[in-house]
N, C-alpha and C positions, 0 to 999 in steps of 0.2 A: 724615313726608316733608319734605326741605328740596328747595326749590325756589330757582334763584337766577334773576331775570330781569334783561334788557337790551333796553332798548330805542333806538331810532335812533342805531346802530352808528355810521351814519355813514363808513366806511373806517377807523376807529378799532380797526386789527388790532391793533398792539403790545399796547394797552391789554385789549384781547379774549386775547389771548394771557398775558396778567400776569394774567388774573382766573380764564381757566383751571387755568392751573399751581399759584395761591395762594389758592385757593378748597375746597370742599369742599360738595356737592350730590347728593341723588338724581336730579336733572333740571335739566336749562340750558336755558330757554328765551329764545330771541334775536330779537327780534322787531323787525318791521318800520327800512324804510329799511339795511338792512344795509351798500349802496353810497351813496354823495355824489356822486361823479363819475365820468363815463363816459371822459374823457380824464387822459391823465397830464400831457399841456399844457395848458395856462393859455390858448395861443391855438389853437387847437383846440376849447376847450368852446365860447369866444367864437363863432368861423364856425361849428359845430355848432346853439348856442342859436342865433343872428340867422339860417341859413339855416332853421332849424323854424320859428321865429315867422312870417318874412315867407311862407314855403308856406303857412301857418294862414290867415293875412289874408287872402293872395290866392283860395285854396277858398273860404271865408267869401264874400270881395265876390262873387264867379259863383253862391251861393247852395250851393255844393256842401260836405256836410256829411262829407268825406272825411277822412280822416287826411293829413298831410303826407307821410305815405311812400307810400300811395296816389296821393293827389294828383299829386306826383312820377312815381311811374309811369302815368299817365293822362297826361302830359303829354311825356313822354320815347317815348311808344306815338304818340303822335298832335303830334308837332312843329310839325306845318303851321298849327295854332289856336294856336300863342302864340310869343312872341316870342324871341329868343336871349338874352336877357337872364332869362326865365323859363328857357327850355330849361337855360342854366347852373347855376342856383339848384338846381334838381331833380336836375342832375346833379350838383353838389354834395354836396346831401342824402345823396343816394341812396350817395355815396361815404362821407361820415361815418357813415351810417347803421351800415352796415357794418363801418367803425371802432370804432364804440361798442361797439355786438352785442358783435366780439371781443371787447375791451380788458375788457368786462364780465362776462363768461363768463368770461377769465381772472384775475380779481380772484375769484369764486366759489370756482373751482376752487384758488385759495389760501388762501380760509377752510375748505375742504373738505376740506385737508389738513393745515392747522391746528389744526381741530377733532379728526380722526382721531388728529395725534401727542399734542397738551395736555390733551385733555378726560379725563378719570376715569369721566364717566356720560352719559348719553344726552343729544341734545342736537337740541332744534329749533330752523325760522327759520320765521318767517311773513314773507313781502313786505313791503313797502311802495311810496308813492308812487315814491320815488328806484330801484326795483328793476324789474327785468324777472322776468318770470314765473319760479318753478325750476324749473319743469319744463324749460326749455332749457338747465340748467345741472347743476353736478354736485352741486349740492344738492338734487335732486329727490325721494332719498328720505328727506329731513329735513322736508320741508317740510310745513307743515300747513296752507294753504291749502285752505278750503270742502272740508276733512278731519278726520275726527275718529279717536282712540287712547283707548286703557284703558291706563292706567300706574298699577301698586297696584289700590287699589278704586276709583280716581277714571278718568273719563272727560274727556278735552281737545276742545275743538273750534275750530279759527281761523278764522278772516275776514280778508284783508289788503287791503291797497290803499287809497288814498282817493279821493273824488269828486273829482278835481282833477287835472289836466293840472301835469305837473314840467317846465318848459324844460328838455333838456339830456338827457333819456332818451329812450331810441327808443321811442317812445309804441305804434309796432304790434307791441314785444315787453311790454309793461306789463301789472300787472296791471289788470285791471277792476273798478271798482267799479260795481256795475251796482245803482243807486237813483236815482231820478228820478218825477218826476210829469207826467206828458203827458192834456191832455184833464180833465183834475179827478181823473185816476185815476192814484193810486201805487202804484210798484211797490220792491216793495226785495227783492232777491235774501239779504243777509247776515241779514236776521229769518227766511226763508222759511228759509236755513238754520238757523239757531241753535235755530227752534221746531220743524223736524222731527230734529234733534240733539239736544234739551236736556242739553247738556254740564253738569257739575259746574263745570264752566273753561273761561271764554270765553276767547279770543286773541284779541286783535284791534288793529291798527292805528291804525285813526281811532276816535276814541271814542265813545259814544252822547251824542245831543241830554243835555247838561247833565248831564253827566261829565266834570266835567276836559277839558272841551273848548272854554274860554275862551280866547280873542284878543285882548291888550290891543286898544282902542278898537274894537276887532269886535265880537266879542261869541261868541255859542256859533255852532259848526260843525260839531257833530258827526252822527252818524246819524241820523233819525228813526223810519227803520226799526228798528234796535239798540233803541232806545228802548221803542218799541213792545213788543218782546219784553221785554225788563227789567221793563216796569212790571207787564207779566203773570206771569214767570217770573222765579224766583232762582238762581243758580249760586251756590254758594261764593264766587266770583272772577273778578272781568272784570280782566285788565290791557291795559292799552294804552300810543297813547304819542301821534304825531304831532305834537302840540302841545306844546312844551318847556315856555313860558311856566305852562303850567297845574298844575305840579308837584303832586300831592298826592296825601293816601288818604282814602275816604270810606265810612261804613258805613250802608248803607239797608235795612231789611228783612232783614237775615240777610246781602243781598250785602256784600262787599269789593271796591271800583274803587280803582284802584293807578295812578298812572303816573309813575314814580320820575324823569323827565325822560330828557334825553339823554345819552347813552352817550360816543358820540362830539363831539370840536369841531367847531361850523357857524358860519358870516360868516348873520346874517340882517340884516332891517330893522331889528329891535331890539339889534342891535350882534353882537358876539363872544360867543359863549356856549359858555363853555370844557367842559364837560359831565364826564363820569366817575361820573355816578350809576347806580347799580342796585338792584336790592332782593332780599334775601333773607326769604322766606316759607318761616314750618312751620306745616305743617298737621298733626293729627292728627284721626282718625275723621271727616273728611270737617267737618274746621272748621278756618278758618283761627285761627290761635291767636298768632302773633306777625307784624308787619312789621317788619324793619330796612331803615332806607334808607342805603342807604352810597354812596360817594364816592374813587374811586380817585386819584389825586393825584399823576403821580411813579409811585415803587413802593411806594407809602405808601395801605393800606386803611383807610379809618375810616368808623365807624357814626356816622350823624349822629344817626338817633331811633331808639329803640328806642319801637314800637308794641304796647303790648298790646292786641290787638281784640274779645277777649270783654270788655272792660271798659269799654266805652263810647271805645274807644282812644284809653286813659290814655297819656299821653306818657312815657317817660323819658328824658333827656339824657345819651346816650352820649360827647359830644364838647362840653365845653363852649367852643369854637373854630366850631362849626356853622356852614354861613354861610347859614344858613334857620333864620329862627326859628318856635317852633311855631304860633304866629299863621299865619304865610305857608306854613309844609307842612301843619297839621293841619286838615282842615274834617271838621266831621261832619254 
């Protein structure tokens, strides 16, 4: 089975659309972050993000632990407790809000159809941070959100979302990551899933506690829960993605953690990160056996490593132009 993965799309349709048509796959999986932005204007996201934040502040100081579009409508219900100046912001919001929603849904609904005309074989999304749920979208029965599928003799199962609030997405359509520690006592919903699943193939978006889930000067970010399961449980294959910076493939125990970076171009704190990675994996009898990480450019495909992973994954140099060397992609 060849499997080709992408992860944080990003709005990155042309390039999604050149990888369909000039690819060749038993399975597409497209994971997390699919959207970037919820507006097609530039001052739009602006009064969008600044009217979310200042709702967050202002719940926060009154101790109220509401969402901003909540909050908004608690506030719009009961005018007489705050002032025109608030009353505005909420009604703001609450109009963006609804901007978004649409404009978002219909960015969906054109990879939806994307997918239907380019694709040759079946093809999933899992969520991410920058996404709203698919269930309200028309990708809903793509989606493998805390769901799992039998494809071949392998079993898939996803996780999407991350612990983290994204400026600029309508947060009461988002997905949930629901892990947290309250009172000494943790709870993490993506392990409850993954150990009552135990997929062959994890999906997942944010990556587990100390996989590919380093932040230059941060440090690791990722699940501890995910974690927790991993260290008990091996799947063939966790890919993920979130983290751009963390590029790499790692083999522990039998598993393969993959996260070939980003798909689509994102403006971060760490500058411009032009992206067009993906990765082709074949697996045969329920073992991954090759990674390619490849690099779309233009309309130009090239393999940057060819990964042997029964071998202690021995590198070979598909591209000697790479612009990663095996140092910086390969950790084992």
């Amino acid at each position: 089975m060849k499997i080709i993965y992408l992860t944080d799309i990003h709005d990155g349709l042309s390039g999604l659309k050149y990888v369909l048509q000039n690819t060749n796959a038993d399975l597409y999986m497209l994971s997390g972050d699919i959207i970037y932005k919820a507006f097609y204007s530039f001052d739009r996201i602006i009064d969008f993000c600044t009217s979310q934040e200042e709702l967050d502040k202002l719940a926060k100081e009154g101790g109220d632990d509401r969402t901003p579009y909540d909050f908004a409508t608690h506030v719009i219900r009961f005018p007489k407790k705050y002032s025109e100046e608030v009353q505005f912001i909420c009604g703001q919001y609450r109009y963006l809000f609804s901007k978004a929603a649409k404009t978002m849904k219909e960015k969906y609904d054109l990879i939806f159809k994307l997918v239907n005309k380019y694709s040759k074989s079946k093809c999933i999304f899992l969520p991410g941070n920058y996404d709203i749920d698919l269930q309200y979208t028309e990708l809903y029965e793509h989606d493998i959100h805390r769901k799992s599928f039998h494809y071949d003799t392998l079993k898939f199962s996803g996780y999407g979302g991350a612990p983290i609030v994204t400026s600029g997405i309508p947060e009461k359509l988002s997905v949930k990551f629901h892990e947290y520690t309250k009172n000494g006592i943790t709870f993490s919903e993506p392990e409850e899933f993954f150990r009552e699943e135990l997929p062959d193939i994890a999906v997942i978006h944010n990556p587990a506690y100390g996989y590919l889930d380093k932040i230059p000067g941060y440090g690791n970010i990722g699940s501890q829960g995910i974690r927790r399961y991993l260290d008990d449980y091996s799947p063939i294959l966790v890919v993920s993605g979130h983290v751009h910076e963390d590029q790499g493939i790692i083999k522990n125990k039998g598993t393969i953690y993959l996260n070939p970076s980003n798909f689509g171009s994102v403006d971060s704190v760490y500058g411009f990160q032009e992206g067009g990675f993906f990765a082709e994996i074949d697996i045969e009898e329920k073992k991954v056996k090759k990674v390619n990480l490849m690099k779309l450019k233009g309309t130009e495909i090239a393999c940057l490593l060819s990964i042997d992973t029964e071998n202690e994954l021995n590198c070979i140099y598909e591209n000697p132009n790479s612009i990663v060397s095996k140092e910086d992609f390969l950790r084992k």
